[in-house]
N, C-alpha and C positions, 0 to 999 in steps of 0.2 A: 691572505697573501699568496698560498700556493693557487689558487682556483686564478686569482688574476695572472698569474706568471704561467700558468696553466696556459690559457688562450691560445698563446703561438701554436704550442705542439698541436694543439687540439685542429686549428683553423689549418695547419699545413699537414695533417696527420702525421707528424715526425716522434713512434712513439719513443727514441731515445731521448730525444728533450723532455717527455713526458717522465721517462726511468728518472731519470738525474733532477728531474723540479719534486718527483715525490720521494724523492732518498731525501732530503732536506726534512721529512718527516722524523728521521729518528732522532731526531734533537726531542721531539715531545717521546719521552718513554711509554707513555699510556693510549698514544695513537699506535694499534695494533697493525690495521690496513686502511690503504689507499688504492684506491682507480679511477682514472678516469675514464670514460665512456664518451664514443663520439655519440654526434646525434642521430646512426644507424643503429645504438643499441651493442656495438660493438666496442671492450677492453680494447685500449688503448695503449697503455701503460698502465703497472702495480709496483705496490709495493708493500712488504709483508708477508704475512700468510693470512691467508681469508680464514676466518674461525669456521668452525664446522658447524657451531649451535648460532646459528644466523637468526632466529626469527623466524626457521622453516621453509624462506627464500632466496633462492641466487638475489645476491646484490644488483644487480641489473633491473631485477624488478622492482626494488624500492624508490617508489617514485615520489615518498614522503620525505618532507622537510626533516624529520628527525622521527627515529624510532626507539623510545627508549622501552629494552628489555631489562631481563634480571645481572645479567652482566654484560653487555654491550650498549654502547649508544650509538647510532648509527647515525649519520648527518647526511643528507644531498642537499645538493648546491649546485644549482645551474650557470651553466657557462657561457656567457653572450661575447659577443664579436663588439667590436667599435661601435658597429650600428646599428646595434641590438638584436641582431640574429643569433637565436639561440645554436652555439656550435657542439655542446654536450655537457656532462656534468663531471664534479668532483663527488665519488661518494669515499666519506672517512667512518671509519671503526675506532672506537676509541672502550678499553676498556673502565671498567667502573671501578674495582678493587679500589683505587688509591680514596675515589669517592665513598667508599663506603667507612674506608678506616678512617680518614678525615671526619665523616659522620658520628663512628664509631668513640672518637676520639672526645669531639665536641659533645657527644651523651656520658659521655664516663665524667668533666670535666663538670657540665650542668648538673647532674646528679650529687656529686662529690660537694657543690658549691650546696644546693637544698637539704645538705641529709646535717 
């Protein structure tokens, strides 16, 4: 939903419609950061703080579908116009923590049921 609500700002470069479509990100707690990127390669709009332990790269460079690290996952998402002209992307940061407790959670619970 954000990458299509995205589009406008992206196609008129207006990055405060950009600000205020990815502040609707904090309703998910475990999406860290957001930007969008025109298709110059140029922040557009954010939202967040960019983690520091990235993967070793500016976000800009992640031209992969998803990057999953030890505590990040990181998603791009391309951004088309009506017509299908690519106009730039959404990249999302999303922390793993709740993932791993969840994990963590469902191993204590499997074990507990075997033993």
């Amino acid at each position: 939903v954000v990458g299509a609500n995205s589009r406008a700002s992206l196609v008129f470069n207006d990055p405060e419609a950009g600000k205020r479509i990815l502040g609707g990100l904090s309703a998910k707690k475990n999406i860290l950061y957001g930007v969008l990127i025109n298709e110059q390669g140029e922040r557009l709009a954010s939202y967040g703080v960019q983690p520091e332990s990235w993967h070793g790269r500016d976000p800009v460079e992640l031209t992969d579908n998803f990057v999953w690290g030890m505590e990040f996952l990181t998603l791009t998402v391309p951004i088309f116009h009506i017509e299908g002209e690519r106009v730039g992307s959404l990249i999302l940061v999303s922390s793993l923590k709740g993932f791993y407790r969840q994990l963590q959670t469902f191993l204590i619970i499997l074990l507990s049921i075997s033993v």
